[in-house]
N, C-alpha and C positions, 0 to 999 in steps of 0.2 A: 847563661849568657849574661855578662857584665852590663848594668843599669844604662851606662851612656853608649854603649854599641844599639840598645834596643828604642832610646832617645835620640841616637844618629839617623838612626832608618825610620823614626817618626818622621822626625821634621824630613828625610827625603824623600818618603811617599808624599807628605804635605806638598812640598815643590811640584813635584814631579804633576799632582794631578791642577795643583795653579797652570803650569801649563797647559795640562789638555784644556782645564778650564776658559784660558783665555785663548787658543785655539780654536774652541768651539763658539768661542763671541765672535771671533774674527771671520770665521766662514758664515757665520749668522748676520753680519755685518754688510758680509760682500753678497750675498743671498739675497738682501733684502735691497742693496743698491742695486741689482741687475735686474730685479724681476720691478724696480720703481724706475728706474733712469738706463731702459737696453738700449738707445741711443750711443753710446757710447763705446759697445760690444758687437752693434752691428756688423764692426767692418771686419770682426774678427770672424763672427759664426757666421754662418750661409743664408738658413735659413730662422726665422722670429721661435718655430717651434721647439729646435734642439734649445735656447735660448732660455726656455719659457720654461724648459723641464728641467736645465742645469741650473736656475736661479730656486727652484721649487729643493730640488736634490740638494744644494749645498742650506738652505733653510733646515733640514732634516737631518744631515748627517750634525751640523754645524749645534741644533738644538739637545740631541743624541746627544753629543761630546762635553756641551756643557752642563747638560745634567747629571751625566756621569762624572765628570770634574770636580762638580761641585757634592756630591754625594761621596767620593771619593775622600775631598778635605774634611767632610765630617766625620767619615770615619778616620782618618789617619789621627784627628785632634783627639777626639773621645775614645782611639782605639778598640771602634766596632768591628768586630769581626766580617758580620752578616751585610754591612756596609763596602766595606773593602772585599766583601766577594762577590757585592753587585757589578 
């Protein structure tokens, strides 16, 4: 396999997991505004507890994604394998 096909697919696993990375800030982001400020959301859910558990749930997938994200860029930089197959 030719040097810059195998440096083209570096840097786009690098992109590719930037984004899960800031994916998983953004739902970590809205996680933590809904479960501090549910005023805002009330009019949307019914009741406070579905509320209470979808602010907890996007905390987790949202902390999930950027871990992976970001575990993800270190393997793509230093082209670890055992990284990139977490």
């Amino acid at each position: 396999v030719p040097m810059g096909v195998l440096s083209c697919m570096k840097y786009l696993m690098f992109i590719f997991n930037v984004l899960v990375f800031a994916g998983g800030t953004c739902l970590v982001a809205v996680g933590v505004w809904v479960a501090v400020d549910p005023a805002g959301f009330q009019d949307i859910m019914a009741t406070r507890a579905v509320l209470s558990a979808g602010a907890w749930l996007l905390l987790a997938v949202g902390i999930a994604l950027s871990l992976l994200g970001f575990l993800g860029c270190c393997g793509a930089l230093r082209r670890s394998r055992p990284l990139l197959l977490l």
